[in-house]
C-alpha angles and dihedrals in degrees: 000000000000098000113191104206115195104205136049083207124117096281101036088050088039093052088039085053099046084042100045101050081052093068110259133132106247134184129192126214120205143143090210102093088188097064090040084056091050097045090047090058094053110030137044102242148099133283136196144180125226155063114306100212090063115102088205088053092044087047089055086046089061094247085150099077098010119125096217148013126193119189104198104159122134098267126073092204107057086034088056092050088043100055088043096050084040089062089038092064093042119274111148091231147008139203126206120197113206138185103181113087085216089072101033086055094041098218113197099350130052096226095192093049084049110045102034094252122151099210144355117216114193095184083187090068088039091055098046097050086054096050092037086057090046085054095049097046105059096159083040112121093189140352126201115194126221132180104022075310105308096116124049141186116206137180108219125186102228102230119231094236083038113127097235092056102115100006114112115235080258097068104024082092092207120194124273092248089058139077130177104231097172146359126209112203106184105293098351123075130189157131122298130214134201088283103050112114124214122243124196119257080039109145100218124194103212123184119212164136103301090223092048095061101099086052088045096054094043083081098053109027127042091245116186118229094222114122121245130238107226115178117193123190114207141063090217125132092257100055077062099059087040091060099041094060085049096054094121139114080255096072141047103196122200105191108191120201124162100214117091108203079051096053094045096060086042095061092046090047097045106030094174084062117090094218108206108205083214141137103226097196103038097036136065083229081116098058084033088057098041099239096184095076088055107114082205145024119199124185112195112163123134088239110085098205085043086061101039102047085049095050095052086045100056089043095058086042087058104264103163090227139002130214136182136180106221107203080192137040101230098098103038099107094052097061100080083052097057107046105269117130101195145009141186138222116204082186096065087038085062095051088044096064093037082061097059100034080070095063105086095168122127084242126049123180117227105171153349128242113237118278086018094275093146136333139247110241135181112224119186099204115228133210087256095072098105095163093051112040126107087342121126106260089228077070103042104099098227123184111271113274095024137117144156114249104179141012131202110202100181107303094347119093115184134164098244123220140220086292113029113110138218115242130203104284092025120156104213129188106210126175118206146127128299102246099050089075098113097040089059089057103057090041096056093033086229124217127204126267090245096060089064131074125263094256083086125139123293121200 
C-alpha cells in the first residue's frame, strides 16, 4: 500500500515507523528539514520537504495514486485543509488527526461530510476513554473499548461472597445492557450456556453498555458503594473528557490547573467538578488536599516530566494509584521504578486507530476471547443479508458459540435482546468463533467499510 504522512511530528514518525515495518511504501511530508534528516537515518521511507496544504506538494508526493494519506501535524486545522486537498487531488482515502473537541464531535458541521474527509482520529478522546474505564473499573483485570467507548469488554474475578457464585446464567438475571462472552475456570477456558453455573475465583468476560458497568459488576464483585476520590492535573482537553465519562454519584473529582483564566472556564464547564486554580509540583495543594485519600492520581498534562514528576509525587504521598499520559517513549521504562502504575500514549493510540482505519473488509476483527476460545468482529450488515435481516436475533441460526453482543443503528449503540433485529447498514458486534468468519458473512451479507458513511465505529 503507497501511505502519504503529513508531519515529521511524534505521531506522524511513530505511524511512519509501525507502517513502514509492515511493508508498505511510506512518505513523509515536512517542512522541518531537521526531522526529515533524523527519520531518514532510522527508518526506509520517503522524505520530503514542503508544505502539506499545497496541491502541487501533495502531487510530488505522489497524493495522485496513492491509497492513503494521513495528516497528523500538530495543528487541526491544517491537518483538516490537507486531508481535504489530499482527497481533492486523488488519494483513495484520507485520514485527519484532531485535538480540538470541536472537530472530533463535529458541532454544527459534519467536517468529514464537508470537507471530503474519510475519517477523523482524535487519539486524546481515545486516550481518556481509555483512562476514565480504567478508573472506573478498579477489579477490573482488562478492558477492551467498542463504539468511541460506548460499548466495553471486561474481565472480572467473581468474588467468592459475590451474588451471581452458585446461580446458573439462567437465573443470574443480568441486566439488558450485559452479555457473558467467557468464562475462565483455573486453567480451562470456554464458552458458557444458559446452565452453566458461576464459581467463585471465575474470570468472566462480560459485553456491555459502557455507563451500566457499576450496576454489571455488582453481580459478580463485592463492590463497595462508597464513592471514589479521583484528582486529575491538567486543564487540557482531555481531562475534560476524563471527567465527563466519570459525571456520576460514584466519583468526587478534584481537576487542578494552574492557570487561572483556565481554570476559570473549567469550573463553569464542569460544574460537578470541584476546579483547584494550583501548581501540583511546586505547591503543597496535594498534602492540602489530602491526596492520600485520593483512590487515583491522573496526570494529564501535555508536558511529559510535568506528569511524571506529579504523578511520583502523589503515589509516595499515598495516592492509591498514578497514572500519566507520555506524549513520548523516553521515559517509559522509568515508570515501574518510580512509583506509577500506569501510563498512556496517545501516540500509539493514534497508530492504533490508523491501523484499523486500513482494514475495509465486511468483517473486521477487534479482539480476541481469552485463551483464544472466539473472537470479537465487527460486521456492517449489508442489504444481502436475507436471513438476518429484521428478524428477531432468537431466530437468526448463528454459528454455535456466537452472539451478537452490540449493535450501532446510525448514532445509537444498544446491547440487543432475544428479539431486537439488524437492519440494512447495521453495524453489528458479533462474538464467535474463528473459524465461523466466513459464515458471518454470508449471514449478514457484509459490506465494506468504504460503502458506509464516516460516522463509522471507533474502538
Amino acid at each position: 500500500m503507497n501511505i502519504i504522512i503529513c508531519g515529521a511530528g511524534e505521531v506522524g514518525r511513530h505511524s511512519a515507523e509501525v507502517l513502514a515495518a509492515k511493508g508498505h511504501n511510506v512518505t513523509v511530508i515536512d517542512l522541518d528539514a531537521q526531522k526529515l534528516q533524523a527519520l531518514d537515518a532510522v527508518l526506509d521511507v520517503r522524505s520530503l520537504r514542503g508544505n502539506g496544504t499545497q496541491a502541487d506538494v501533495l502531487l510530488e508526493a505522489g497524493c495522485a495514486t496513492a491509497d492513503l494519506f494521513i495528516a497528523a501535524t500538530s495543528l487541526d486545522e491544517v491537518n483538516l485543509l490537507s486531508a481535504s486537498i489530499a482527497k481533492g487531488v486523488g488519494v483513495t482515502k484520507c485520514i485527519a488527526r484532531v485535538h480540538h473537541s470541536a472537530y472530533f464531535e463535529q458541532r454544527g458541521l459534519s467536517y468529514t461530510r464537508h470537507l471530503g474527509i474519510d475519517h477523523l482520529v482524535c487519539p486524546e478522546h481515545s486516550t481518556s476513554l481509555a483512562i476514565a474505564s480504567t478508573l472506573r473499573a478498579p477489579g477490573a483485570i482488562a478492558v477492551e473499548q467498542f463504539a468511541r467507548g460506548k460499548v466495553e469488554m471486561q474481565y472480572l474475578p467473581v468474588d467468592a461472597a459475590a451474588q451471581a457464585v452458585g446461580k446458573t446464567l439462567r437465573d443470574l438475571q443480568m441486566p439488558g445492557s450485559a452479555r457473558l462472552a467467557a468464562i475462565e475456570r483455573g486453567d480451562e477456558a470456554f464458552l458458557p450456556n444458559a446452565d452453566t453455573k458461576i464459581l467463585a475465583d471465575d474470570v468472566v468476560t462480560l459485553i456491555g453498555d459502557a455507563d451500566d458497568f457499576g450496576r454489571i459488576r455488582k453481580l459478580f464483585q463485592t463492590v463497595s458503594d462508597s464513592r471514589r476520590r479521583v484528582m486529575i492535573m491538567g486543564g487540557t482537553t482531555q481531562s475534560v473528557w476524563v471527567c465527563r465519562a466519570l459525571r456520576s454519584k460514584r466519583f468526587s473529582v478534584r481537576l487542578f490547573e494552574a492557570d487561572p483564566d483556565r481554570a476559570r472556564q473549567l469550573s463553569e464547564k464542569l460544574g460537578w467538578v470541584t476546579v483547584l486554580n494550583a501548581d501540583v509540583i511546586n505547591t503543597d495543594v496535594l498534602q492540602e488536599e489530602h491526596v492520600e485519600m485520593a483512590d487515583a492520581f491522573a496526570a494529564l498534562t501535555e508536558d511529559d516530566e510535568e506528569n511524571i514528576l506529579a504523578a511520583a509525587r502523589a503515589k509516595s504521598m499515598g495516592a492509591k494509584r498514578a497514572m500519566a499520559v507520555l506524549q513520548r517513549p523516553t521515559y517509559l521504562h522509568l515508570l515501574e521504578h518510580i512509583g506509577i502504575d500506569q501510563a498512556f500514549s496517545p501516540r500509539s493510540t493514534a497508530v492504533t486507530e490508523i491501523e484499523r482505519r486500513l482494514d475495509d473488509s465486511p468483517v473486521r476483527h477487534l479482539a480476541t476471547l481469552t485463551h483464544g476460545i472466539g473472537e470479537v468482529y465487527e460486521i456492517r450488515v449489508g442489504a444481502t443479508a436475507t436471513k438476518a435481516l429484521n428478524i428477531p436475533l432468537r431466530d437468526i441460526k448463528l454459528p454455535p458459540g456466537s452472539m451478537v453482543a452490540a449493535i450501532q443503528r446510525q448514532d445509537d449503540v444498544f446491547v440487543p435482546g432475544a428479539a431486537s433485529t439488524v437492519e440494512d447498514n447495521d453495524v453489528a458486534i458479533v462474538i464467535a468463533p474463528k473459524s465461523s468468519r466466513k459464515t458471518l458473512i454470508k449471514l449478514f451479507g457484509g459490506r465494506p467499510a468504504s460503502a458506509k458513511p464516516a460516522a463509522g465505529w471507533l474502538k
